[in-house]
Biopython code that builds the backbone (N, CA, C, O; Angstrom):
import numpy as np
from Bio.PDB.StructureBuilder import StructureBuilder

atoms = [
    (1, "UNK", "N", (123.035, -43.204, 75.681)),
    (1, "UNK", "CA", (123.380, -42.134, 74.770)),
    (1, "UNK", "C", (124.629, -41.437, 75.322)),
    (1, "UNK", "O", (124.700, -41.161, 76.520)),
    (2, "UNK", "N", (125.525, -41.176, 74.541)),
    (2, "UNK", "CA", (127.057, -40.814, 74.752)),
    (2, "UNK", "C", (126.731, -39.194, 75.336)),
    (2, "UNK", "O", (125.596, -38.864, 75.680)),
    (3, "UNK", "N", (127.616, -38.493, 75.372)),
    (3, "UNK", "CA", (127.661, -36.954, 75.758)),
    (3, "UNK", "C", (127.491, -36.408, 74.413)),
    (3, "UNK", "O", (126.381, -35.906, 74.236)),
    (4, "UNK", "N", (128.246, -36.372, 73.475)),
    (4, "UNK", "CA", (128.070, -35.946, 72.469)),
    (4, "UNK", "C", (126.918, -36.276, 71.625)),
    (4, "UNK", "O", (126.775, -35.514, 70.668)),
    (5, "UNK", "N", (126.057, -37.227, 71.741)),
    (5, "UNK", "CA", (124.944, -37.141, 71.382)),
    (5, "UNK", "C", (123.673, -36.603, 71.677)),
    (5, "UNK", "O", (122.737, -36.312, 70.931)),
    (6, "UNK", "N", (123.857, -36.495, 73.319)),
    (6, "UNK", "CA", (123.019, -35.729, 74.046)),
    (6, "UNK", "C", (123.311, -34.142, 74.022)),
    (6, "UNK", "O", (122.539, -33.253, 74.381)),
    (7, "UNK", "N", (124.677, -34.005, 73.486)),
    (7, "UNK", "CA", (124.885, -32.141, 73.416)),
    (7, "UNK", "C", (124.440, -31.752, 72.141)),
    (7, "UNK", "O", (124.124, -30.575, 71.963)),
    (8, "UNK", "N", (124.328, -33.069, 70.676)),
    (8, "UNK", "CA", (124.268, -32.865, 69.716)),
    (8, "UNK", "C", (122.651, -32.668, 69.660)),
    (8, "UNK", "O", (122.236, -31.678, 69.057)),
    (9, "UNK", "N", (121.914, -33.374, 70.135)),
    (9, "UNK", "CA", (119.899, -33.292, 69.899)),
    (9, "UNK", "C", (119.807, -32.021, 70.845)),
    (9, "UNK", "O", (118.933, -31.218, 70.518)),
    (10, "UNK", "N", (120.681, -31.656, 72.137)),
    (10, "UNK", "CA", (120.263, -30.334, 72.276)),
    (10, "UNK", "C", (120.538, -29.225, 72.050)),
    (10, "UNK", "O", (119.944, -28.309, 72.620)),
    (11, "UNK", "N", (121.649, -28.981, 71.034)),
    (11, "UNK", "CA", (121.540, -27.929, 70.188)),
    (11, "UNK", "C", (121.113, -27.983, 69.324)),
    (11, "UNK", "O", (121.079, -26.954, 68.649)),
    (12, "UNK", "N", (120.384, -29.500, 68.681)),
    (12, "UNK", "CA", (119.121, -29.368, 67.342)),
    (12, "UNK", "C", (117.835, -28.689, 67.986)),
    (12, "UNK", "O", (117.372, -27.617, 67.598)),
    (13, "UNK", "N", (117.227, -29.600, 69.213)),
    (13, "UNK", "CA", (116.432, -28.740, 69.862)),
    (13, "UNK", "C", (116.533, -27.181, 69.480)),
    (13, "UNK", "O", (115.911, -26.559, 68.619)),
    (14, "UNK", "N", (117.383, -26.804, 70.271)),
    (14, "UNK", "CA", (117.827, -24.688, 69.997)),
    (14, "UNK", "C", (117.750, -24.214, 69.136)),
    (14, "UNK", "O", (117.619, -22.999, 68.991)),
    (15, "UNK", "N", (117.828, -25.323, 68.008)),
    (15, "UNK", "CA", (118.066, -24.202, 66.644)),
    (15, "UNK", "C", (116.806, -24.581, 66.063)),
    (15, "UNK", "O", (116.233, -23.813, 65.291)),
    (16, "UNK", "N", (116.265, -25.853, 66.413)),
    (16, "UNK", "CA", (114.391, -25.671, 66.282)),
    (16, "UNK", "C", (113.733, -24.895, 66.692)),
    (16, "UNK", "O", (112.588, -24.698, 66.284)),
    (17, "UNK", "N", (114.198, -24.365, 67.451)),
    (17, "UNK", "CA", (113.119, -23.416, 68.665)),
    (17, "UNK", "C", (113.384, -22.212, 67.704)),
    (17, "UNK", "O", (112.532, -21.663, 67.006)),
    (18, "UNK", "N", (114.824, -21.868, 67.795)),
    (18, "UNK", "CA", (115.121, -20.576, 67.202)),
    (18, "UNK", "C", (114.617, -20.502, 65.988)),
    (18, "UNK", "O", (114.285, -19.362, 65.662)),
    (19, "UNK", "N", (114.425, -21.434, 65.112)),
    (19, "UNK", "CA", (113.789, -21.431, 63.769)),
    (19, "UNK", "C", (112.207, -21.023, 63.617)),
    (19, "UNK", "O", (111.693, -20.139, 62.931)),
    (20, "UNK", "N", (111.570, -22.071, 64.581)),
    (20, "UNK", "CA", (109.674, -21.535, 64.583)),
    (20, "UNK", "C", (109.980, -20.156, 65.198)),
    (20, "UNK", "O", (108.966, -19.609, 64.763)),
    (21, "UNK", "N", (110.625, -19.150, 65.900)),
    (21, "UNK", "CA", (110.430, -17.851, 66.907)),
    (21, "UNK", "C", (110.765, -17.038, 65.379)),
    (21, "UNK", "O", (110.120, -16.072, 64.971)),
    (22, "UNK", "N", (111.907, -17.669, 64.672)),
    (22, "UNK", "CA", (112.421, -16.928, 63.536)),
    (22, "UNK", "C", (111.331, -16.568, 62.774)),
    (22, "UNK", "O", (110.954, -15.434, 62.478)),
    (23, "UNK", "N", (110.785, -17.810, 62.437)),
    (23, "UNK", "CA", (109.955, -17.761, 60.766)),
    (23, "UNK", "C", (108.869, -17.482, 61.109)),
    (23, "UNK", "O", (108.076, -17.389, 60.172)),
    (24, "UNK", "N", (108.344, -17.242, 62.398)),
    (24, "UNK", "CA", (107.052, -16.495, 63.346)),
    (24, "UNK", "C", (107.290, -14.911, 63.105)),
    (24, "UNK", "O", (106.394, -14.214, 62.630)),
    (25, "UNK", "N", (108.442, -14.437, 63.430)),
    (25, "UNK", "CA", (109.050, -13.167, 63.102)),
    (25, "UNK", "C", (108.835, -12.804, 61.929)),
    (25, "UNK", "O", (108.135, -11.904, 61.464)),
    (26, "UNK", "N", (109.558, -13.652, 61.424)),
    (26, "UNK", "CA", (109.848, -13.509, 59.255)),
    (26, "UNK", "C", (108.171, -13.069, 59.071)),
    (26, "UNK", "O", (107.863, -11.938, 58.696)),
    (27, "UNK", "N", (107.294, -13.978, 59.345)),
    (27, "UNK", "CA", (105.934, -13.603, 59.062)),
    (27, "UNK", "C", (105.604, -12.648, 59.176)),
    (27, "UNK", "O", (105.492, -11.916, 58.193)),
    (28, "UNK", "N", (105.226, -12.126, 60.734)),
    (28, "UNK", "CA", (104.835, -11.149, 60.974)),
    (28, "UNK", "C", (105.316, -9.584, 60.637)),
    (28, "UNK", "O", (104.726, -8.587, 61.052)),
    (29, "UNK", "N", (106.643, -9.580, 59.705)),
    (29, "UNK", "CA", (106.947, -8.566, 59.674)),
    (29, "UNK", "C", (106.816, -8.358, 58.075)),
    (29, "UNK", "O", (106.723, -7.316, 57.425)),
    (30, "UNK", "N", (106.836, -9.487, 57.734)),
    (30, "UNK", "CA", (106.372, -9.431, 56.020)),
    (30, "UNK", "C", (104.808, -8.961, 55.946)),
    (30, "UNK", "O", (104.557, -8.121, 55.082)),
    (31, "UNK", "N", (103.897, -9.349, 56.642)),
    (31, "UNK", "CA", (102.882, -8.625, 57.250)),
    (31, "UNK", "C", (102.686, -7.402, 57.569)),
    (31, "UNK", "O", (101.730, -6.872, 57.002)),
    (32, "UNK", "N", (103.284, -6.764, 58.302)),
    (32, "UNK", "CA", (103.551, -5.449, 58.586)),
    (32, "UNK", "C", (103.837, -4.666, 57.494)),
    (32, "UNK", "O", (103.089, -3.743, 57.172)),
    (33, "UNK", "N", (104.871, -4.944, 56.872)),
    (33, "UNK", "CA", (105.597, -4.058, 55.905)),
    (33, "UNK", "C", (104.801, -4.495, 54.558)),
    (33, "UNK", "O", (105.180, -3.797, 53.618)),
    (34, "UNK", "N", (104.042, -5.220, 54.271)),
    (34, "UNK", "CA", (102.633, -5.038, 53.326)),
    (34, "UNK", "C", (101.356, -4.172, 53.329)),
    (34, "UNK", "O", (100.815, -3.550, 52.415)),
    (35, "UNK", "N", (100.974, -4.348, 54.897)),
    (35, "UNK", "CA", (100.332, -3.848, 55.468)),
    (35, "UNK", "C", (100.250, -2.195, 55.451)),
    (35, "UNK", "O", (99.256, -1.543, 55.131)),
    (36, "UNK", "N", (101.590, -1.648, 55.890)),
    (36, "UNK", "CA", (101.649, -0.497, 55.469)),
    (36, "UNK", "C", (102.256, -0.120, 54.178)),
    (36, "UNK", "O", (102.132, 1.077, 53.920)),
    (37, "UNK", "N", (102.681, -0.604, 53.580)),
    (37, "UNK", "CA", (102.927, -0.002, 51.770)),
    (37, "UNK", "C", (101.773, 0.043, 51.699)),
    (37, "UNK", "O", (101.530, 1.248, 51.635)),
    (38, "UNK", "N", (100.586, -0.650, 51.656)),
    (38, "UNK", "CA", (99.046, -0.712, 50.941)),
    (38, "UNK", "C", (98.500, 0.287, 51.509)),
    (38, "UNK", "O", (98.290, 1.376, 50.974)),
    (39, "UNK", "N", (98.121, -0.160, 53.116)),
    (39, "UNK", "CA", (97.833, 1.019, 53.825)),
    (39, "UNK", "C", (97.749, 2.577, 53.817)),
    (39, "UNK", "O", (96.790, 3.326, 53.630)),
    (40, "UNK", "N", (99.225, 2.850, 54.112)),
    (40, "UNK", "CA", (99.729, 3.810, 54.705)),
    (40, "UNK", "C", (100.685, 4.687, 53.346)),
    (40, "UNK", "O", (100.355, 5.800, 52.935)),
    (41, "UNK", "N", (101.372, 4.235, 53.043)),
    (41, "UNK", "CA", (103.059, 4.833, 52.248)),
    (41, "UNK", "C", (102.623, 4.418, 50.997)),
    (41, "UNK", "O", (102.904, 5.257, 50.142)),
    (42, "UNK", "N", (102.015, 3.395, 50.543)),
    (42, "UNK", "CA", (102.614, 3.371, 48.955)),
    (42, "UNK", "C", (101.964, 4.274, 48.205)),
    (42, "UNK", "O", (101.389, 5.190, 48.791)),
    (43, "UNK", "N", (101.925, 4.200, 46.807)),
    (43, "UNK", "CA", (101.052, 5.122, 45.874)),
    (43, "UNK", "C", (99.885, 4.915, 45.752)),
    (43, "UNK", "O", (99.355, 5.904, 45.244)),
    (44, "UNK", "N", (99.209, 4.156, 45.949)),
    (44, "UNK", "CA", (97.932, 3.401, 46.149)),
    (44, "UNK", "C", (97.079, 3.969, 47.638)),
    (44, "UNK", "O", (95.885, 3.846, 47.910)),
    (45, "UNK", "N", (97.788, 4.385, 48.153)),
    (45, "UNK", "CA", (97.343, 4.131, 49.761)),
    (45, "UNK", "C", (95.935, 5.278, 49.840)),
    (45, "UNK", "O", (95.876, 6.445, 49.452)),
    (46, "UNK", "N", (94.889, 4.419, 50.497)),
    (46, "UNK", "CA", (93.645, 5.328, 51.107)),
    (46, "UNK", "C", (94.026, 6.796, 51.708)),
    (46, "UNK", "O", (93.248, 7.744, 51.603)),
    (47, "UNK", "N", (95.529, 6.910, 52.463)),
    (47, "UNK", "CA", (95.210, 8.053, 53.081)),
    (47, "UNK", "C", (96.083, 8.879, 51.993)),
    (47, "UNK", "O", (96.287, 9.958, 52.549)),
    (48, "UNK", "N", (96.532, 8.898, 51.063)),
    (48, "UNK", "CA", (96.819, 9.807, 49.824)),
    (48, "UNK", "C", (95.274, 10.525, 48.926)),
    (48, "UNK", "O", (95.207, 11.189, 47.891)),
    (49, "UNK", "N", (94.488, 10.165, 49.609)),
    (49, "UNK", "CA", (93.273, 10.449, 49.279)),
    (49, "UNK", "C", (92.861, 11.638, 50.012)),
    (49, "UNK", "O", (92.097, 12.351, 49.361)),
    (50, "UNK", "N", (93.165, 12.083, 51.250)),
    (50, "UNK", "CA", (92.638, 12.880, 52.237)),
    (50, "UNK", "C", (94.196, 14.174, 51.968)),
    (50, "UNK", "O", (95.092, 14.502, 52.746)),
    (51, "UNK", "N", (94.012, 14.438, 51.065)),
    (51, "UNK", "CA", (95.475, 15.557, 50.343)),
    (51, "UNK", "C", (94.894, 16.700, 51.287)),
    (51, "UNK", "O", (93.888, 16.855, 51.979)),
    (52, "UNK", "N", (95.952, 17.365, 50.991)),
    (52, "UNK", "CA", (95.478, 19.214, 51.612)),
    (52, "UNK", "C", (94.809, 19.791, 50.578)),
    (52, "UNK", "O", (93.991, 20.640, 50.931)),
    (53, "UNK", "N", (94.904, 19.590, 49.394)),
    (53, "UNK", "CA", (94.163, 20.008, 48.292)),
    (53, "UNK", "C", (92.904, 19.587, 47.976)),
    (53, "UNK", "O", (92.081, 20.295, 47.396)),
    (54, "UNK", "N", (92.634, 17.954, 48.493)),
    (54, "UNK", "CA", (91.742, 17.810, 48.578)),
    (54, "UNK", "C", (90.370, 18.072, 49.186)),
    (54, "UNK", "O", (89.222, 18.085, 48.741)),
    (55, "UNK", "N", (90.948, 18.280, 50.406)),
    (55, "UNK", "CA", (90.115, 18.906, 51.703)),
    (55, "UNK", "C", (89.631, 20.248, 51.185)),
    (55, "UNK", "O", (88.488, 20.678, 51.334)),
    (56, "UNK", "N", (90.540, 20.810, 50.614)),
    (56, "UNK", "CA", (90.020, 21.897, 50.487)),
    (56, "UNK", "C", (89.082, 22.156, 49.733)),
    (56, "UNK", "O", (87.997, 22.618, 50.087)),
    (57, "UNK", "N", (89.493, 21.822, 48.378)),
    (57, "UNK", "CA", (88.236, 21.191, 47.594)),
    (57, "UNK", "C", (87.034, 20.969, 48.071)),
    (57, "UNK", "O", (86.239, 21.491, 47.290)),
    (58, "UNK", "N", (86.445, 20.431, 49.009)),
    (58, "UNK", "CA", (85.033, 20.248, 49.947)),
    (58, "UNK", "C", (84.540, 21.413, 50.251)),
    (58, "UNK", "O", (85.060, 22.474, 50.598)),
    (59, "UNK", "N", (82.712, 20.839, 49.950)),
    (59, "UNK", "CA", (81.782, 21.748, 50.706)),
    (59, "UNK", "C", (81.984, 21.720, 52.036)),
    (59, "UNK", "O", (82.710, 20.903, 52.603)),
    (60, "UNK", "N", (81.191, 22.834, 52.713)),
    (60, "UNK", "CA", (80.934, 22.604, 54.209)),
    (60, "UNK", "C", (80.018, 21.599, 54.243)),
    (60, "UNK", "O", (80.201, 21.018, 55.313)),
    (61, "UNK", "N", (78.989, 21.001, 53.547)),
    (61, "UNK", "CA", (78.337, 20.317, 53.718)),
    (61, "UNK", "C", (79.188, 18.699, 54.112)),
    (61, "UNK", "O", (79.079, 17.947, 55.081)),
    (62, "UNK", "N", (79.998, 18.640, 52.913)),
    (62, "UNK", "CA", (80.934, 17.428, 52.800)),
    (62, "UNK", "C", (81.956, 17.351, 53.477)),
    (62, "UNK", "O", (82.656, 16.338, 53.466)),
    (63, "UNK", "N", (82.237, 18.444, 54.214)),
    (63, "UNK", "CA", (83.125, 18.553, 55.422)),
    (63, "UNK", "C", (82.392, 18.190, 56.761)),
    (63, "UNK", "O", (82.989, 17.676, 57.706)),
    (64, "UNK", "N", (81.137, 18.476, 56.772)),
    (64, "UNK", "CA", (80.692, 18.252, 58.514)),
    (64, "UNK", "C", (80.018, 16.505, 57.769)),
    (64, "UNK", "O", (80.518, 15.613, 58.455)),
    (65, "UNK", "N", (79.323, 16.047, 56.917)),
    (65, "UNK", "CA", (79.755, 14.637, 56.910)),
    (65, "UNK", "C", (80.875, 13.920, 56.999)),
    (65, "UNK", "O", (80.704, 12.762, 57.380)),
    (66, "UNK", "N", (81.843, 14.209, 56.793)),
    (66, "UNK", "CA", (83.056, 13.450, 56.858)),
    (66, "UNK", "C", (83.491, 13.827, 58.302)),
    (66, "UNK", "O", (83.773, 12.799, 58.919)),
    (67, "UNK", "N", (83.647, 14.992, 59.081)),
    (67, "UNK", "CA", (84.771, 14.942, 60.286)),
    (67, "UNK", "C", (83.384, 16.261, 60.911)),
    (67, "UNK", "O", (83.679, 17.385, 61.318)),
    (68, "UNK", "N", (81.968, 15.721, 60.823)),
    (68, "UNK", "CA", (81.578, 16.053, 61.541)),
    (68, "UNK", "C", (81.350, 16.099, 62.853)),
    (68, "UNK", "O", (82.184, 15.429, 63.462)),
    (69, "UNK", "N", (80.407, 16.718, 63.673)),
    (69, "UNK", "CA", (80.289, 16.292, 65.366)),
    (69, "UNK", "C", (78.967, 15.143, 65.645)),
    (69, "UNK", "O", (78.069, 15.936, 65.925)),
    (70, "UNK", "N", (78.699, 14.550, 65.680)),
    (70, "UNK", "CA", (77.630, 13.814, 66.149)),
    (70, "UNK", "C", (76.675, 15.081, 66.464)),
    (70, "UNK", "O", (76.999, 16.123, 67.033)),
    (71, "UNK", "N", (74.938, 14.581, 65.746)),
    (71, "UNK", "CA", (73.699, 15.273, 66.016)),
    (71, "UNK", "C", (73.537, 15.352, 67.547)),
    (71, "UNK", "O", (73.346, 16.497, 67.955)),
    (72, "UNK", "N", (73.569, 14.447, 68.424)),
    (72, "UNK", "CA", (73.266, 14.604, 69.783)),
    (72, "UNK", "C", (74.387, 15.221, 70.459)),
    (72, "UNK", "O", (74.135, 16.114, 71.267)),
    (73, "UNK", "N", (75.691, 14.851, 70.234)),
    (73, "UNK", "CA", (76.656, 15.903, 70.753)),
    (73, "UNK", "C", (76.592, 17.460, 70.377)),
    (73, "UNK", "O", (77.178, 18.337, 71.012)),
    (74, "UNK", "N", (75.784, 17.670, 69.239)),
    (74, "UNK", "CA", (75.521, 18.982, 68.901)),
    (74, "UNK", "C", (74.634, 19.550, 69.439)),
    (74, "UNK", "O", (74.761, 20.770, 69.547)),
    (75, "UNK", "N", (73.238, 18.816, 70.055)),
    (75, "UNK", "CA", (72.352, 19.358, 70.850)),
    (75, "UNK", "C", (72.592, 19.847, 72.047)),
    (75, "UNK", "O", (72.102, 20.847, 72.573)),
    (76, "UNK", "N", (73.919, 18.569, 72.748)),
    (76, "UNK", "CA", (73.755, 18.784, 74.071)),
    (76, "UNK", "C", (74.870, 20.395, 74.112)),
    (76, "UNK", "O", (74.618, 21.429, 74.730)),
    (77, "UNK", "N", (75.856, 20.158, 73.404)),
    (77, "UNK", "CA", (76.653, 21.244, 73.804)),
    (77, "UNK", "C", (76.099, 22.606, 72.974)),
    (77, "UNK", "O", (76.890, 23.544, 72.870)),
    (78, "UNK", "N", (74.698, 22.735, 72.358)),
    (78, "UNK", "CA", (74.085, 23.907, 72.169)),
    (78, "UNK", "C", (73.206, 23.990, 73.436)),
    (78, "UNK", "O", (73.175, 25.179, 73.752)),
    (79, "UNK", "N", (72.293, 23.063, 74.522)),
    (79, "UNK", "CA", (71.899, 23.543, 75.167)),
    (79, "UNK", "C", (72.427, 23.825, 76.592)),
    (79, "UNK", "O", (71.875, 24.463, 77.488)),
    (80, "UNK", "N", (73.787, 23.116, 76.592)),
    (80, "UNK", "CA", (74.805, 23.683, 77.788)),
    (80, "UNK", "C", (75.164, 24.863, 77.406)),
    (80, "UNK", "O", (75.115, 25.664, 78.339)),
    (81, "UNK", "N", (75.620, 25.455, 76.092)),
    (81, "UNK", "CA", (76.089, 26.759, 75.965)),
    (81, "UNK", "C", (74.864, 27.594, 76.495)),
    (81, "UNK", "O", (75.203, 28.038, 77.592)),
    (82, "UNK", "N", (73.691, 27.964, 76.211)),
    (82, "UNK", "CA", (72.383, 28.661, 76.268)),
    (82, "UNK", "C", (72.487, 28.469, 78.087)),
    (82, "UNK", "O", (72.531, 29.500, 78.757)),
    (83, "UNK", "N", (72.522, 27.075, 78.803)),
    (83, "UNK", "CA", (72.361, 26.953, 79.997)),
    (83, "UNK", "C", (73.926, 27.916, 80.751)),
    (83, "UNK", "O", (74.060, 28.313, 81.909)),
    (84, "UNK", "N", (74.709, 28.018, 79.809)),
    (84, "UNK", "CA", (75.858, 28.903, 80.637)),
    (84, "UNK", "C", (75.755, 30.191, 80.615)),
    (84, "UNK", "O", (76.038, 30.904, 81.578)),
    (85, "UNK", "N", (75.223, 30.719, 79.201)),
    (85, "UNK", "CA", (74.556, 32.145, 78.885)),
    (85, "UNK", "C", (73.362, 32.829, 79.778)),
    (85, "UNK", "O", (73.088, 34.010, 79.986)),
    (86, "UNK", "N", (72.945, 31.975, 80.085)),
    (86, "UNK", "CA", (71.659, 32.125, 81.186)),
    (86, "UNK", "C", (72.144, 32.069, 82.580)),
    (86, "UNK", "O", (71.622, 32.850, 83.375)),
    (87, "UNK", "N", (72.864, 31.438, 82.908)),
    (87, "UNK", "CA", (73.846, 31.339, 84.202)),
    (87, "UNK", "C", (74.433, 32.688, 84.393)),
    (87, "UNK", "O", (74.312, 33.429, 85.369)),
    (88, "UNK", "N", (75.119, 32.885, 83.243)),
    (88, "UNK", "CA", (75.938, 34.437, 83.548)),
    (88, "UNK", "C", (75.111, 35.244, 83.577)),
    (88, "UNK", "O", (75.132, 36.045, 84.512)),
    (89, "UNK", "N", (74.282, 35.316, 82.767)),
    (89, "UNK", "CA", (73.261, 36.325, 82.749)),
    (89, "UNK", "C", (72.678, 36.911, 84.207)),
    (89, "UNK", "O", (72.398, 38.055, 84.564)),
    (90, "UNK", "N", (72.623, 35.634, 84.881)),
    (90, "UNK", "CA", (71.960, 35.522, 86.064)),
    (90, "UNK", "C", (72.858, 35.834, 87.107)),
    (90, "UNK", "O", (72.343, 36.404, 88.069)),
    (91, "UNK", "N", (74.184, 35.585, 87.168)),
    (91, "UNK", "CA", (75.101, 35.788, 87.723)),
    (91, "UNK", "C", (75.258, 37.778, 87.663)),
    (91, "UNK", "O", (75.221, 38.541, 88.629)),
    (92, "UNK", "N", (75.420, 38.114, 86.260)),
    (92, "UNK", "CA", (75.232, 40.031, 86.160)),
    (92, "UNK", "C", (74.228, 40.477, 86.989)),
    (92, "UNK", "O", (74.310, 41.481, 87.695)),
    (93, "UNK", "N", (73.207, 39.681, 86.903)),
    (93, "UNK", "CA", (71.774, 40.736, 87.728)),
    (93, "UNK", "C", (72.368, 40.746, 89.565)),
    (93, "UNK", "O", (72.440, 41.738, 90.290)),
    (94, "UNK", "N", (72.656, 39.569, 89.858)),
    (94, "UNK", "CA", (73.269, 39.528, 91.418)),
    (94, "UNK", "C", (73.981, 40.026, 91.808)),
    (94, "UNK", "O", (73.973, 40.266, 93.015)),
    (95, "UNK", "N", (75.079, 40.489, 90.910)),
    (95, "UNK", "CA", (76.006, 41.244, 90.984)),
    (95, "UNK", "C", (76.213, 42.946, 90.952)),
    (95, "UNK", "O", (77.338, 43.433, 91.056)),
]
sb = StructureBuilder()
sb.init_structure("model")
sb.init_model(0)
sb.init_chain("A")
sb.init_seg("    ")
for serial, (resi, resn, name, xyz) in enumerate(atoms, 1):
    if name == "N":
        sb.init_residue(resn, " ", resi, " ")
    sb.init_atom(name, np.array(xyz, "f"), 0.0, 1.0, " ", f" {name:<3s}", serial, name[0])
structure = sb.get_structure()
């Protein structure tokens, strides 16, 4: 194989390579930018749902279901508060 044939298959090589890295790219960003129009930005999108007007709109009831605290996180940090109230408490009499 001459020089020029061997310089010629390895810049086909390069521009193969560069082509699958390309159209790997091309994908993934046509992906992305679907992803968030639907998502995120377009008119359609789930989080155009969560408005400031909307929120407001809500019960308290329908507010602590949605961005409530967890039942057991609510126990424990009601009976640490009571256990700190009692602490100080206890702390005034020593004092």
């Amino acid at each position: 194989m001459s020089n020029v044939e061997h310089i010629v298959l390895e810049i086909y090589d390069i521009l193969q390579s560069y082509y699958e890295f390309a159209r790997k790219r091309f994908t993934d960003n046509l992906c992305m930018q679907a992803a968030d129009y639907h998502l995120v930005k377009g008119p359609g999108s789930p989080l155009k749902l969560f408005s400031p007007s909307f929120v407001s709109g809500l019960g308290e009831e329908q507010l602590e279901k949605i961005a409530g605290e967890d039942p057991a996180l609510k126990r424990k940090r009601a009976t640490l508060e009571r256990e700190i109230e009692n602490l100080e408490a206890g702390r005034k009499v020593l004092t």
